[in-house]
C-alpha positions as CSV (number, residue, x, y, z in Angstrom):
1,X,-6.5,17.7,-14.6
2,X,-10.2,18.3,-15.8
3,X,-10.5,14.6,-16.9
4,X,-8.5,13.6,-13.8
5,X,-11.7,15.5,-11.7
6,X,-14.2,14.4,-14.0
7,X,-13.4,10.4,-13.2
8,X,-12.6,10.9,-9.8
9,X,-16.4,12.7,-9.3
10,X,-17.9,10.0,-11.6
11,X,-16.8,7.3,-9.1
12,X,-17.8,8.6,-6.5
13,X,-21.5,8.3,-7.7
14,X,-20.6,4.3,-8.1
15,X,-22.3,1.4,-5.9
16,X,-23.4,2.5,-2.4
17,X,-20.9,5.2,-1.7
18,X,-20.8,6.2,1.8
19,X,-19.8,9.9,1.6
20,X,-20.9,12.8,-0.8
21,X,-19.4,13.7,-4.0
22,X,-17.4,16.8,-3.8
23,X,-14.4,16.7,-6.8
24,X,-12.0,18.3,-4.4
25,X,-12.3,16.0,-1.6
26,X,-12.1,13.3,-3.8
27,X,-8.9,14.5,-5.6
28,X,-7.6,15.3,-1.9
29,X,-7.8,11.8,-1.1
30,X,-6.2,10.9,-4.2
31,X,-3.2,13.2,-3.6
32,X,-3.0,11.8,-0.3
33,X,-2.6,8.2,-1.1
34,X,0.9,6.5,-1.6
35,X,1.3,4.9,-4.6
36,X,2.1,1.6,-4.2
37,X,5.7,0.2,-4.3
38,X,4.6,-2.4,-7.6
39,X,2.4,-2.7,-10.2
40,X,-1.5,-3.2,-8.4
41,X,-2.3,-6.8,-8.6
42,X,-5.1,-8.2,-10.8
43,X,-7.7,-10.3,-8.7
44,X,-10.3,-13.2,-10.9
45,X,-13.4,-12.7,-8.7
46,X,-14.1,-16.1,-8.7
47,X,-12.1,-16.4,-11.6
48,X,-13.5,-15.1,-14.4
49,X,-16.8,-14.5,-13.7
50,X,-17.3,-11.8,-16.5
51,X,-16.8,-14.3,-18.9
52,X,-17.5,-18.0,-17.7
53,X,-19.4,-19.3,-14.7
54,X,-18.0,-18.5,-11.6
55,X,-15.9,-20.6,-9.8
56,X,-15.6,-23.2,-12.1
57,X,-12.4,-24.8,-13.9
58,X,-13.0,-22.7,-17.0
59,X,-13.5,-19.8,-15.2
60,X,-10.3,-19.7,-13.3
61,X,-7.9,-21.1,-16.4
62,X,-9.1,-18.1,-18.7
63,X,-8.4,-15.8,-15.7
64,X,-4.7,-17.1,-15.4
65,X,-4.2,-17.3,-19.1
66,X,-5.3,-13.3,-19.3
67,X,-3.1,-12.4,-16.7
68,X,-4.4,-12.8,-13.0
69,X,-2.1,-12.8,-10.3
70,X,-4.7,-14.4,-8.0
71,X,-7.7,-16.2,-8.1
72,X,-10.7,-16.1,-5.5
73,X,-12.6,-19.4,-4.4
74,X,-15.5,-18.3,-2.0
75,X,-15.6,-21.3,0.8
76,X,-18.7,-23.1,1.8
77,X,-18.9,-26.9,3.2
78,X,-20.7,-30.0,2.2
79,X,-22.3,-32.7,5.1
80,X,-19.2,-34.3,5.2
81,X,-17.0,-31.5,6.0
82,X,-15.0,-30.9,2.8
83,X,-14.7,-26.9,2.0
84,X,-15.8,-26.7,-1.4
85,X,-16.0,-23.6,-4.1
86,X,-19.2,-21.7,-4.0
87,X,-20.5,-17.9,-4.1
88,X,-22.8,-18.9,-1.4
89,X,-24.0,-22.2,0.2
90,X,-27.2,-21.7,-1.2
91,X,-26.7,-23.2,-4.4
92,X,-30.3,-22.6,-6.7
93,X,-28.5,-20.0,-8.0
94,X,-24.9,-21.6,-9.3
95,X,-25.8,-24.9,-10.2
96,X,-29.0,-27.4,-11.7
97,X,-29.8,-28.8,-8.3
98,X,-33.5,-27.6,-8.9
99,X,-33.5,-29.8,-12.2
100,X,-32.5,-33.1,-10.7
101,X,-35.4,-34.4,-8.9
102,X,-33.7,-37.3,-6.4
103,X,-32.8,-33.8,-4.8
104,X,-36.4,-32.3,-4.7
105,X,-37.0,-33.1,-1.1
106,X,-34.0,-31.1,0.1
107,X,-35.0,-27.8,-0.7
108,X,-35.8,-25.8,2.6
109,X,-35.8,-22.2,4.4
110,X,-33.1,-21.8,6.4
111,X,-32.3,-18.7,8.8
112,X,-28.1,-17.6,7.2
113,X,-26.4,-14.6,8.9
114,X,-29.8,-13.7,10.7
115,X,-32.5,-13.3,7.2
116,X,-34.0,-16.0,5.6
117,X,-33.1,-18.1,2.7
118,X,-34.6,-20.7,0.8
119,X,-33.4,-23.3,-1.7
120,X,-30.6,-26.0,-1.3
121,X,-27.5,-26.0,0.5
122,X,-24.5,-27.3,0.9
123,X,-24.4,-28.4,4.1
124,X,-27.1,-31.1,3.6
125,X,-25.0,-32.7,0.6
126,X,-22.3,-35.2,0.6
127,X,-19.1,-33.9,-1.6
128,X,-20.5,-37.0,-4.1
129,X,-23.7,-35.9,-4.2
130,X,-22.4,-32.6,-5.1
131,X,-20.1,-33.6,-7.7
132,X,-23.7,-34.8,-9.3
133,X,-24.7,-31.3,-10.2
134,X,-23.4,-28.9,-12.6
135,X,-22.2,-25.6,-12.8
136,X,-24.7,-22.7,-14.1
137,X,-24.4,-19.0,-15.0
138,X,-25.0,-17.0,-11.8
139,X,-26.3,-13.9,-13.4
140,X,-28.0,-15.0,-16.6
141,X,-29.8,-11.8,-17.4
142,X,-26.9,-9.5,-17.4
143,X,-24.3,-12.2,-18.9
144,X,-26.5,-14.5,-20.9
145,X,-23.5,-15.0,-23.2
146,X,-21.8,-17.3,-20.7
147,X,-25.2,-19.6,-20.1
148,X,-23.5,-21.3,-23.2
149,X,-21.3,-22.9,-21.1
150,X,-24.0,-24.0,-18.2
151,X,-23.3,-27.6,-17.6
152,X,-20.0,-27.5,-18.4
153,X,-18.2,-27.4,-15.5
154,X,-18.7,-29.5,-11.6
155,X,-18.5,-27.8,-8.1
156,X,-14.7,-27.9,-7.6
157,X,-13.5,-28.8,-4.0
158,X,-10.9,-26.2,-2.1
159,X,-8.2,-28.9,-3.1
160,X,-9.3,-28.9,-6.9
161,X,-8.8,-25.0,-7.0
162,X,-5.2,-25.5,-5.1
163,X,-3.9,-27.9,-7.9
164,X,-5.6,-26.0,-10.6
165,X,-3.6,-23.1,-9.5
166,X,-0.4,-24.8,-9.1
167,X,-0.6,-26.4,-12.6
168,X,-1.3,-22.7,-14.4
169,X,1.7,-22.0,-12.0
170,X,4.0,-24.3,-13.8
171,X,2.1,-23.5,-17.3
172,X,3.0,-19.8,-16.8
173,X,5.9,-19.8,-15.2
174,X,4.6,-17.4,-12.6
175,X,3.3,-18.1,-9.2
176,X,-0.4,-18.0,-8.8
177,X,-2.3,-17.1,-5.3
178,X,-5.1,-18.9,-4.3
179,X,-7.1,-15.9,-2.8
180,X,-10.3,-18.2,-0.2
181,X,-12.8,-16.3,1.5
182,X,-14.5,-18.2,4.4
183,X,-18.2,-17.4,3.7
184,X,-21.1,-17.2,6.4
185,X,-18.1,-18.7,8.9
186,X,-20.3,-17.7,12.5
187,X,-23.4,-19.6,10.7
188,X,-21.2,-22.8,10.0
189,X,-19.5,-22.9,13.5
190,X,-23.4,-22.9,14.8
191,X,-23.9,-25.9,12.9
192,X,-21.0,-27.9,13.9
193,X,-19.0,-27.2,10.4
194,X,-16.5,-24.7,11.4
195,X,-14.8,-23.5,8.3
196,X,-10.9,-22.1,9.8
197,X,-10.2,-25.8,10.9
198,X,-10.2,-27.2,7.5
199,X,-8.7,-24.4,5.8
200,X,-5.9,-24.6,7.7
201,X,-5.5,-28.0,7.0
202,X,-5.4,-27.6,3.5
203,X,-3.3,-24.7,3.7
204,X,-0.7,-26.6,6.2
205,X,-1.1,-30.2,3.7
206,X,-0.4,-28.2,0.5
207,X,2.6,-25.9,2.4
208,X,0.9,-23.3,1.2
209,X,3.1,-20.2,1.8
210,X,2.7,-16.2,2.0
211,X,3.2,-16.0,-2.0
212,X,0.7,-19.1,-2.7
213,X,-2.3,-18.2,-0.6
214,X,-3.9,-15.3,1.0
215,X,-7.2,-15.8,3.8
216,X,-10.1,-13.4,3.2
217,X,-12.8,-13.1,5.4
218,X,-16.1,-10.2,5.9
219,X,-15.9,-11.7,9.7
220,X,-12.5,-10.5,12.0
221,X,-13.5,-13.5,14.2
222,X,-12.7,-15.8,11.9
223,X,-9.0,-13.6,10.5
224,X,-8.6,-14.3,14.2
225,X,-8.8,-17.5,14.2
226,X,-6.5,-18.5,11.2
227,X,-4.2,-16.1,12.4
228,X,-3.7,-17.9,15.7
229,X,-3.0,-21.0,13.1
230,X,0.0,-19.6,12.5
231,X,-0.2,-20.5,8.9
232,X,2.2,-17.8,7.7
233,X,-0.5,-16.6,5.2
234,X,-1.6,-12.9,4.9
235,X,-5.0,-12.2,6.0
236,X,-7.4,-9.5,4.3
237,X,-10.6,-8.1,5.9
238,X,-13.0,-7.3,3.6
239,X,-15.3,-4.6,4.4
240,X,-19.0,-3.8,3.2
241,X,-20.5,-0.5,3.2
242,X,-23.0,-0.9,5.5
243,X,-23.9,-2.5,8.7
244,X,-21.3,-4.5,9.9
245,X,-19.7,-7.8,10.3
246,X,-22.0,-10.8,11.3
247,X,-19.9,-11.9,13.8
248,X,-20.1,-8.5,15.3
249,X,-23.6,-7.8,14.8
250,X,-24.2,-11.2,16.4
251,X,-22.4,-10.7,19.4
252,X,-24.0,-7.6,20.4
253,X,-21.1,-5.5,18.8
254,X,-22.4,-2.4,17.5
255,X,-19.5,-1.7,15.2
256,X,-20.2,-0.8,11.8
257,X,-18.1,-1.3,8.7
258,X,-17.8,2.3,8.6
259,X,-15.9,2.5,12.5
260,X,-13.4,-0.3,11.0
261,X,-12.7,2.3,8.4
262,X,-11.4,5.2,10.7
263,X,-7.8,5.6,11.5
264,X,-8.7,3.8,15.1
265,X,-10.5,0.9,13.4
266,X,-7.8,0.4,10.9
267,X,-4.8,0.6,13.8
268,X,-7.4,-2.5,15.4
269,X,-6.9,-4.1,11.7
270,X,-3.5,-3.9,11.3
271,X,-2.9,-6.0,14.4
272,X,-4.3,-9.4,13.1
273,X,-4.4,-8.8,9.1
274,X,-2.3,-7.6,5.9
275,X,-4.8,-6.3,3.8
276,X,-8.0,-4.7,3.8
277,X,-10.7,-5.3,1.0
278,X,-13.6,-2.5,0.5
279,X,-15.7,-1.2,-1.8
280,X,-14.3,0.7,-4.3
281,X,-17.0,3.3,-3.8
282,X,-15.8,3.6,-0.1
283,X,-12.5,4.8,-1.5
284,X,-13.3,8.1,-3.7
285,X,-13.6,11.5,-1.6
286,X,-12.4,9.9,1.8
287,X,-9.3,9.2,3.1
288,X,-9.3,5.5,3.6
289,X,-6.8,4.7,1.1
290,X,-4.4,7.2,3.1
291,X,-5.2,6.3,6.6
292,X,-5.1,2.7,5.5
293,X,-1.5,2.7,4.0
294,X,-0.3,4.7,6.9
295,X,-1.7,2.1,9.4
296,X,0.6,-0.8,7.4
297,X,-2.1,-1.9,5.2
298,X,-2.5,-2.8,1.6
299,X,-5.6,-2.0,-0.1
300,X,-7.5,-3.8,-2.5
301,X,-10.9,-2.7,-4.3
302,X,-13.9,-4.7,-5.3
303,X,-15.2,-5.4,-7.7
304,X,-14.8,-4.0,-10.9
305,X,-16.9,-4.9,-13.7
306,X,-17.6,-3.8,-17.3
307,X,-21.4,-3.6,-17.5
308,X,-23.0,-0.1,-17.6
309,X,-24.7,-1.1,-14.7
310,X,-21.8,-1.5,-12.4
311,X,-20.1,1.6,-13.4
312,X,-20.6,5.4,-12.4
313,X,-22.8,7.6,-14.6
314,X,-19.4,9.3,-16.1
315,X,-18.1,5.5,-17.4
316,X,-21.5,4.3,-19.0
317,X,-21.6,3.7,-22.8
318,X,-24.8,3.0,-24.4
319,X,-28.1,2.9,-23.7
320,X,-28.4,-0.5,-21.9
321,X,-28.0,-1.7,-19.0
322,X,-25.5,-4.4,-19.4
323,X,-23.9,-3.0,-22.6
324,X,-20.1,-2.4,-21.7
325,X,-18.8,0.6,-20.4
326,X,-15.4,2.9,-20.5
327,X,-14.0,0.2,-17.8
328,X,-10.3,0.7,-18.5
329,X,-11.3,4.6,-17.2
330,X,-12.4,3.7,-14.0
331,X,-9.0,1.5,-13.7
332,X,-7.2,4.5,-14.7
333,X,-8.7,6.2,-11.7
334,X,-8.1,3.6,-9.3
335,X,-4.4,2.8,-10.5
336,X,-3.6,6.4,-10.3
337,X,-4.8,6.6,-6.6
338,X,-2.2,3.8,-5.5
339,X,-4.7,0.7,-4.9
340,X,-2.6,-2.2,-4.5
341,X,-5.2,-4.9,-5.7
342,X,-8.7,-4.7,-7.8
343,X,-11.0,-7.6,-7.5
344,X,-12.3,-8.0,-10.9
345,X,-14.8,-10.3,-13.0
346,X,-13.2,-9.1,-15.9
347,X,-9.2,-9.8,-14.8
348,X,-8.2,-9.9,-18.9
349,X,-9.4,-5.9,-18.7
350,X,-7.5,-5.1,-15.3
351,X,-4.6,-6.3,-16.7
352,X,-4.7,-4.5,-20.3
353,X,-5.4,-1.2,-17.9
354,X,-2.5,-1.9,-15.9
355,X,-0.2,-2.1,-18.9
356,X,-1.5,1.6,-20.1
C-alpha cells in the first residue's frame, strides 16, 4: 500500500495537473475506477517517436514490431487537398524544408488557432513538392540519438500510413488501428481545406471498419462532423488541461476543458464519441476516470514518455534531464487504475509493463 500511495502522489505532481496532490484523494479515485474488461491498449504516438522520427515509416514499423495495437498519424493537408502525416502543419520543425532553397520564399507568419506562427506549411505545398523533403528528428535536444536517422524517411500521405498498417497487419497476424487526429480542423475549414471530408473518404475507400480505425479530434465540432458520416468508426475527444477547444473558444463558447470533464460534460461526450483522451495528469486525485467509465466512455492517457523530464519527481532516475526514468512505474500506476489506452512514444515499454 505505501508504494501503491507513493506512485499515485508522485503523478499527481506530473505535467500540468489540474487539482492538488493529496495521496488519499488520489487513491480514492483509483479505488473508484473500473478496471477495464481487457488488457489496456498500447498507443505509438506517432509511432515511435521515442525512438525514430515521428510519423515516419520507421517510426510506425518498430512500433508494430514492439507490440502496438494502434498507431497515431496527426492529419494536416497539402495545396492540393491530400491529408497527409504531420505533428503540425508547420513543418520547420519535422522536416529539411529550411535547407532546400527553391522553398526559401515560402516561409511566412501565419495566424493558426488564434497565435502566430511562422515557418512553412503545408497548405502552400503540392503533395510532390512535399514528397521533396525529408523527415527530421522533432526534438533533437532531448532525443539526439534518433537525428541519426534525419533524412531517412519522406512525409507519408494518410493513405501511405493505411497500407503500412495493413501490411504489419498481415506480417503480425494481428489487426492494427490506424488511430488519425484531425489537427487545427476550424483553421483548415477557414481556408477552404476542410479536413472531415477527406478523411471520410479515405476511411469509406479503404472500408475501414470500427477494429481498423478510430477518429481523434481536440475540436467536438469536427467528432460531429465525422460522426454524422456515419463511418461506423469510434470517435475519441481528446482533452487538454487548460483553456478549451478552438472551435469552442472561437465561437464565443466559454467552455473549458475542465467543464467537459465533469460528469455533465462527459454525459454531453458520450452522445457523439467512444473515447475520451486526457492528460494523464488530469487523471490522478480526481474522479474522471470514474465518472468517465460510468458515463459509457473508455479512457485513454497521453502521453507517456521515458525521459526524466516527462515524469513526476517520484519516477526520475539520474541527474539529467533526459536520462530515463522508472517508466514501467508510472505504467504500473496507470494500469492499476483501469485506463483502457496509454498514448506512448515509447509503445515497446507500454507493452513490456503491461505484460508485468
Amino acid at each position: 500500500m505505501r508504494r501503491r500511495s507513493l506512485l499515485l502522489a508522485a503523478a499527481a505532481t506530473a505535467g500540468t495537473a489540474t487539482t492538488a496532490t493529496p495521496t488519499r484523494a488520489a487513491e480514492q479515485s483509483a479505488s473508484q475506477a473500473s478496471p477495464p474488461d481487457r488488457p489496456p491498449l498500447v498507443i505509438g504516438h506517432r509511432g515511435a517517436a521515442g525512438w525514430r522520427p515521428e510519423h515516419t515509416a520507421a517510426s510506425y514499423t518498430y512500433a508494430v514490431r514492439t507490440g502496438a495495437d494502434w498507431i497515431e498519424p496527426d492529419l494536416v493537408p497539402t495545396k492540393d487537398h491530400v491529408l497527409v502525416v504531420r505533428h503540425e502543419n508547420e513543418i520547420s520543425q519535422t522536416t529539411d524544408v529550411a535547407a532546400h532553397p527553391e522553398f526559401a520564399g515560402r516561409r511566412t507568419t501565419k495566424t493558426v488557432d488564434g497565435r502566430p506562427v511562422t515557418g512553412w506549411f503545408t497548405e502552400d505545398f503540392t503533395l510532390a513538392e512535399l514528397k521533396t523533403l525529408r523527415a527530421v528528428e522533432r526534438l533533437p535536444s532531448v532525443r539526439n540519438r534518433n537525428t541519426v536517422f534525419d533524412g531517412r524517411g519522406e512525409v507519408l500521405t494518410f493513405q501511405e500510413v493505411v497500407d503500412l498498417a495493413r501490411g504489419l497487419s498481415r506480417a503480425h497476424g494481428r489487426t492494427i488501428a490506424v488511430f488519425p487526429e484531425t489537427k487545427h480542423p476550424t483553421y483548415f475549414r477557414s481556408i477552404g481545406l476542410p479536413l472531415e471530408p477527406e478523411l471520410a473518404h479515405a476511411i469509406r475507400r479503404n472500408r475501414l471498419g470500427r477494429r481498423e480505425c478510430v477518429v481523434q479530434s481536440f475540436e467536438p465540432t469536427s467528432l460531429r462532423r465525422v460522426a454524422a458520416e456515419r463511418l461506423g468508426v469510434p470517435l475519441w475527444q481528446a482533452l487538454g488541461t487548460t483553456g478549451g477547444p478552438y472551435d469552442l473558444v472561437s465561437a464565443g463558447d466559454p467552455t473549458t476543458y475542465r467543464d467537459m470533464m465533469t460528469p455533465a460534460g462527459l454525459a454531453r461526450i458520450a452522445a457523439y464519441a467512444d473515447w475520451i483522451g486526457p492528460d494523464k495528469s488530469s487523471l490522478v486525485g480526481t474522479p474522471v476516470l470514474a465518472d468517465a467509465h460510468a458515463a459509457g466512455l473508455r479512457v485513454g492517457a497521453y502521453t507517456f514518455r521515458a525521459e526524466n523530464q516527462f515524469l513526476a519527481a517520484e519516477f526520475r532516475r539520474g541527474s539529467g534531464a533526459n536520462d530515463f526514468g522508472d517508466a514501467f512505474a508510472e505504467y504500473a500506476l496507470y494500469y492499476g487504475m483501469g485506463v483502457d489506452a496509454v498514448v506512448s512514444d515509447f509503445p515497446d515499454l507500454a507493452v513490456m509493463a503491461r505484460k508485468g
